[in-house]
C-alpha positions as CSV (number, residue, x, y, z in Angstrom):
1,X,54.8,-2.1,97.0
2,X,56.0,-4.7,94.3
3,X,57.3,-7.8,95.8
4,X,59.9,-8.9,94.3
5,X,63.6,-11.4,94.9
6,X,66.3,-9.3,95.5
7,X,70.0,-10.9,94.3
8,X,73.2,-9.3,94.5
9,X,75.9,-10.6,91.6
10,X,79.1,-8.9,90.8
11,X,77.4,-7.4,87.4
12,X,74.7,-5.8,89.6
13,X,71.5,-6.0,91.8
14,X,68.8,-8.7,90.5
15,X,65.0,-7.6,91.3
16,X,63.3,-10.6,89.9
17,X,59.3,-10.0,89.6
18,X,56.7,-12.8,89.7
19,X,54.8,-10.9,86.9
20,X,54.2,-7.6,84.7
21,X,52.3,-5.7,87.0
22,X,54.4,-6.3,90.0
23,X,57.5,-5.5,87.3
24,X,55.8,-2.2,86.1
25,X,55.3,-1.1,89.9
26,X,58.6,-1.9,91.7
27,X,60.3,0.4,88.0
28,X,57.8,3.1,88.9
29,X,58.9,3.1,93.0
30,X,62.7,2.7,91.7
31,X,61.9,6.2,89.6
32,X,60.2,8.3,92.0
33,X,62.9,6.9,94.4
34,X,65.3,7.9,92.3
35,X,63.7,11.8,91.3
36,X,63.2,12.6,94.7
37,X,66.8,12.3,95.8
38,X,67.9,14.1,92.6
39,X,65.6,16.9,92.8
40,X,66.7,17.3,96.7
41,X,70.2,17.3,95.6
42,X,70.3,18.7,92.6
43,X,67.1,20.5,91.9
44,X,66.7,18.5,88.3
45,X,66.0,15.1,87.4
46,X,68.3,14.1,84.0
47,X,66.9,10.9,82.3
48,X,67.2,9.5,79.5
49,X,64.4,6.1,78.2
50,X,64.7,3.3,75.6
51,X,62.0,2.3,73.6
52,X,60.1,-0.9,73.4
53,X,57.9,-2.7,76.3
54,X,60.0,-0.6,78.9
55,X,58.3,2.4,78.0
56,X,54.8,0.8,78.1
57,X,55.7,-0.7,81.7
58,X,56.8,3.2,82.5
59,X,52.8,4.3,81.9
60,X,52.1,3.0,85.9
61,X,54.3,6.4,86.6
62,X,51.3,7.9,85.2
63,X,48.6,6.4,87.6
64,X,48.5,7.2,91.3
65,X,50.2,8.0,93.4
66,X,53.1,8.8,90.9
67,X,51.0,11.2,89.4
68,X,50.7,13.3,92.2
69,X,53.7,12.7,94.4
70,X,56.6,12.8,91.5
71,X,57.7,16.2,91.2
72,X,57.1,16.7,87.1
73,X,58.8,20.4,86.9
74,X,62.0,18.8,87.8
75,X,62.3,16.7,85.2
76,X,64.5,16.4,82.1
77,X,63.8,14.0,79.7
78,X,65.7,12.5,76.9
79,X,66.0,9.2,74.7
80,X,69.2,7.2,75.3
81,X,68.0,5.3,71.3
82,X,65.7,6.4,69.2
83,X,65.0,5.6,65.4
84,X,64.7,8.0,62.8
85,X,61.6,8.7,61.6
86,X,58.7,11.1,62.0
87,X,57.8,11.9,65.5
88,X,54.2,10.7,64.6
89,X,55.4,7.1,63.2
90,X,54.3,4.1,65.0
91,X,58.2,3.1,65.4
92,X,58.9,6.3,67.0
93,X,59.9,6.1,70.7
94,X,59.4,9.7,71.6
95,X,55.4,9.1,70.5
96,X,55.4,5.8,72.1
97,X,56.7,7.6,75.4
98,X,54.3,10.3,75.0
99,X,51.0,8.2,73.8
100,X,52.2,5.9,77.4
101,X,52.6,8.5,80.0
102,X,54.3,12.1,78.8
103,X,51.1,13.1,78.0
104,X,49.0,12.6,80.9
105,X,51.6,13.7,83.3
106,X,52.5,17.7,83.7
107,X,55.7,17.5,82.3
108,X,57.4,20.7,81.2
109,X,57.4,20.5,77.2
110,X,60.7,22.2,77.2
111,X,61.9,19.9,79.2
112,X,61.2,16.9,77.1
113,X,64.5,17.2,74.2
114,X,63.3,14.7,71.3
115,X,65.8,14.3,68.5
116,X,65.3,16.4,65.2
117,X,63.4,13.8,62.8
118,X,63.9,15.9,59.6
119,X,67.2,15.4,58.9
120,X,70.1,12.0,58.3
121,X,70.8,10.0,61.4
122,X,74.0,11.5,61.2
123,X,73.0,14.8,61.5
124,X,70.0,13.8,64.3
125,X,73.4,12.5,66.2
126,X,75.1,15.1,65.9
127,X,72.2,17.9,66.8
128,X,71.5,15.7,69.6
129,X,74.8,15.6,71.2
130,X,75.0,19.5,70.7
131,X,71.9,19.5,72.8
132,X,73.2,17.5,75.5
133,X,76.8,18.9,75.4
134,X,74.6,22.5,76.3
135,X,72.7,21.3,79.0
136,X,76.0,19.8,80.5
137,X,77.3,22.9,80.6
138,X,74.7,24.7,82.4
139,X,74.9,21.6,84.8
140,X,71.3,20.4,84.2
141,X,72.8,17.4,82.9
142,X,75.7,16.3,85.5
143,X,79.1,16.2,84.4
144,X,81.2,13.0,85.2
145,X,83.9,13.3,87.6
146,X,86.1,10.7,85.9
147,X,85.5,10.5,81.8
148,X,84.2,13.3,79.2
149,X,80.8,12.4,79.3
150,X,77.5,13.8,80.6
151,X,76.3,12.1,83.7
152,X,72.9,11.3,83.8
153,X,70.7,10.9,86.7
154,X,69.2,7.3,85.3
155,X,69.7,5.8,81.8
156,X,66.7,3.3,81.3
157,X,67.5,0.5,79.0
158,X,66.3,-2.7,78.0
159,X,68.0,-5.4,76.3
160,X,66.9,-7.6,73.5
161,X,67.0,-11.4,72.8
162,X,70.6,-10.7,71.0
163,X,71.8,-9.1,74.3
164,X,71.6,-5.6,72.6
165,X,70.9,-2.7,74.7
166,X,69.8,0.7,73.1
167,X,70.9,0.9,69.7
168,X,73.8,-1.0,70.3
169,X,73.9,-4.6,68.8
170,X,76.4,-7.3,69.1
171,X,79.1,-7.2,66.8
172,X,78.6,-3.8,65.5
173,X,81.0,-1.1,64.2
174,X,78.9,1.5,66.8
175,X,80.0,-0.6,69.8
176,X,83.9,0.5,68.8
177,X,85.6,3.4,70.8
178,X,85.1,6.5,69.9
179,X,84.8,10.2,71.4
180,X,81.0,10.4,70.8
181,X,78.6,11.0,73.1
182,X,75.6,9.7,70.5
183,X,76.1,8.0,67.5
184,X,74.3,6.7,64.9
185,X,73.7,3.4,62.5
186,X,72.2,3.3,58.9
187,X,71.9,-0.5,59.3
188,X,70.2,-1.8,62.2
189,X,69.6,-5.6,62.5
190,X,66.0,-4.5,63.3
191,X,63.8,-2.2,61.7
192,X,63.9,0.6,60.6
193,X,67.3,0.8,60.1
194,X,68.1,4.3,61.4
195,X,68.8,5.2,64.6
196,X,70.6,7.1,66.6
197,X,72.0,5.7,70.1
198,X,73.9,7.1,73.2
199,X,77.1,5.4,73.0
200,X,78.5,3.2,75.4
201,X,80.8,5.5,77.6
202,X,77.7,7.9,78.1
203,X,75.7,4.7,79.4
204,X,78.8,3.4,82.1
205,X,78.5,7.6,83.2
206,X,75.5,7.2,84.9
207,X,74.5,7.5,87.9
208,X,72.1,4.6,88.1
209,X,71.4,2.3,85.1
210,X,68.4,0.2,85.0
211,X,68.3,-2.6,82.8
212,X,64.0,-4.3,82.1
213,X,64.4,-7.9,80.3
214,X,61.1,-9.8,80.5
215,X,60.2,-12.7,78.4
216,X,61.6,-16.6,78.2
217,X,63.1,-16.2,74.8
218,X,65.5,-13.4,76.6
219,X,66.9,-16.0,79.2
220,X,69.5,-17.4,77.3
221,X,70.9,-13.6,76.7
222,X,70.8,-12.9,80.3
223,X,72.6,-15.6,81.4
224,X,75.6,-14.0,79.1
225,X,75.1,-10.9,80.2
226,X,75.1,-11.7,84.2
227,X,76.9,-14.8,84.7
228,X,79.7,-16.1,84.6
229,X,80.8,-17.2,81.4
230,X,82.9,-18.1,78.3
231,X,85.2,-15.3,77.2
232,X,83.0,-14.8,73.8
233,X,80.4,-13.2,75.4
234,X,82.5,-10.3,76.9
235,X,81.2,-8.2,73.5
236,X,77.8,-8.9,74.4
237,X,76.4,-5.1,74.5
238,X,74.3,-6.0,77.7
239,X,77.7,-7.2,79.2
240,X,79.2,-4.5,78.6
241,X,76.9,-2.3,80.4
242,X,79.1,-1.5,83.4
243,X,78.9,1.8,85.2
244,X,82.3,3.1,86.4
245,X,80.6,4.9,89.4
246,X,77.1,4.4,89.2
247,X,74.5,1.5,90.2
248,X,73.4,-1.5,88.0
249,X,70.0,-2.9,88.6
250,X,68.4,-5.1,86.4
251,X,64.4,-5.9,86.5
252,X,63.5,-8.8,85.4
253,X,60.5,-11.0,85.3
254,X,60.8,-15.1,86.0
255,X,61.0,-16.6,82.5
256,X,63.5,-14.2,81.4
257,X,65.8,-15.1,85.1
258,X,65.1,-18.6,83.7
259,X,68.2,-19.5,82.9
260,X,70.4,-18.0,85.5
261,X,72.9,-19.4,87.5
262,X,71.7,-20.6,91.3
263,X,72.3,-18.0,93.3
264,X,71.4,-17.3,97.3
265,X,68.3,-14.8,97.5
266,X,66.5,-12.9,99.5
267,X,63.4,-11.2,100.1
């Protein structure tokens, strides 16, 4: 079991890890926590990664015991960002997640909805959201009970030194209300510039969100994000990460909890 400080703060529950490891294992329990009661409930497991570090931390799902005690069949698995380009590119997060773990664990390939990489963002968005919009019809994706948006089971982000969180980055047009369910950007402050990106009322939908920063040069970020602070910040994408019914946890690592506010913690 990961030992880690456990904080409760009106933007959501803190598990602060002493390093990587215990990081990587206390995600992996908060998963296979997480399948297990959606599988008993629902018979399905909805969930939908990020790219970056998060989905290298996710390859200790692939060691023991996860391997052999997470039910695999169950699961539904799509990408909450992902950037346009060939499914074999080195930027690509479906290969990332599949060279990490999808590919040593018995996932149903059918199961795993990757985004079409042979057409315009735009289109990718759209195709995407068709996808989705089907599978919350035959209820393998939940439906919310209060906005018109899917519901997923966990939406795994992780937020950048700017305080962006999927493809969403400060002060961008995608962060404006719309009626999408996944959008898209032709200009992304980081490369490669196309992406596509579950917008921010699918992410607040959730059932559970889960939020990995690690690293000192994210502290300053989080300390926007989760305390509490000047008015400016209230556009910060990471800030506005707030599920309407669903649970907020963010896992952190020391450096990037750094900067924090004090707080009263416990074990």
């Amino acid at each position: 079991m990961a030992l880690s400080t456990v904080i409760h703060k009106e933007r959501g529950e803190l598990r602060i890890h002493e390093n990587l490891d215990d990081l990587a294992i206390g995600l992996a329990e908060y998963i296979a926590e997480l399948s297990e009661e959606s599988v008993k409930e629902r018979g399905v497991f909805a969930i939908a990664l990020s790219g970056g570090s998060l989905i290298r931390l996710m390859g200790k799902l692939s060691e023991a015991p996860y391997n052999r005690t997470v039910e695999w069949s169950k699961w539904y698995i799509f990408w909450a960002e992902e950037r346009v380009v060939a499914k074999n590119h080195v930027d690509s997060n479906y290969k990332l997640a599949k060279d990490s773990f999808l590919s040593k664990v018995p996932i149903v390939p059918s199961h795993v909805h990757s985004i079409n990489d042979s057409v315009s963002a735009e289109e990718a968005a759209n195709e995407y959201e068709f996808v989705i919009r089907q599978l919350v019809k035959t209820r393998t994706i939940n439906a919310s009970d209060i906005s018109d948006s899917p519901k997923f089971d966990i939406i795994l982000l992780e937020m950048g030194s700017d305080g962006h969180v999927a493809s969403l980055f400060p002060n961008h047009a995608v962060l404006e209300p719309n009626n999408d369910w996944v959008s898209y950007i032709t200009d992304s402050p980081k490369s490669p510039p196309e992406r596509i990106t579950f917008t921010l009322p699918v992410i607040n939908s959730a059932s559970n969100v889960a939020i990995v920063v690690k690293g000192e040069d994210k502290a300053e970020a989080l300390h926007l994000a989760i305390d509490d602070v000047e008015p400016d910040c209230s556009q910060l994408p990471a800030r506005m990460v707030e599920p309407l019914k669903g649970k907020l946890v963010w896992f952190l690592d020391r450096p990037a909890a750094s900067k924090l506010d004090g707080h009263q913690s416990s074990e």
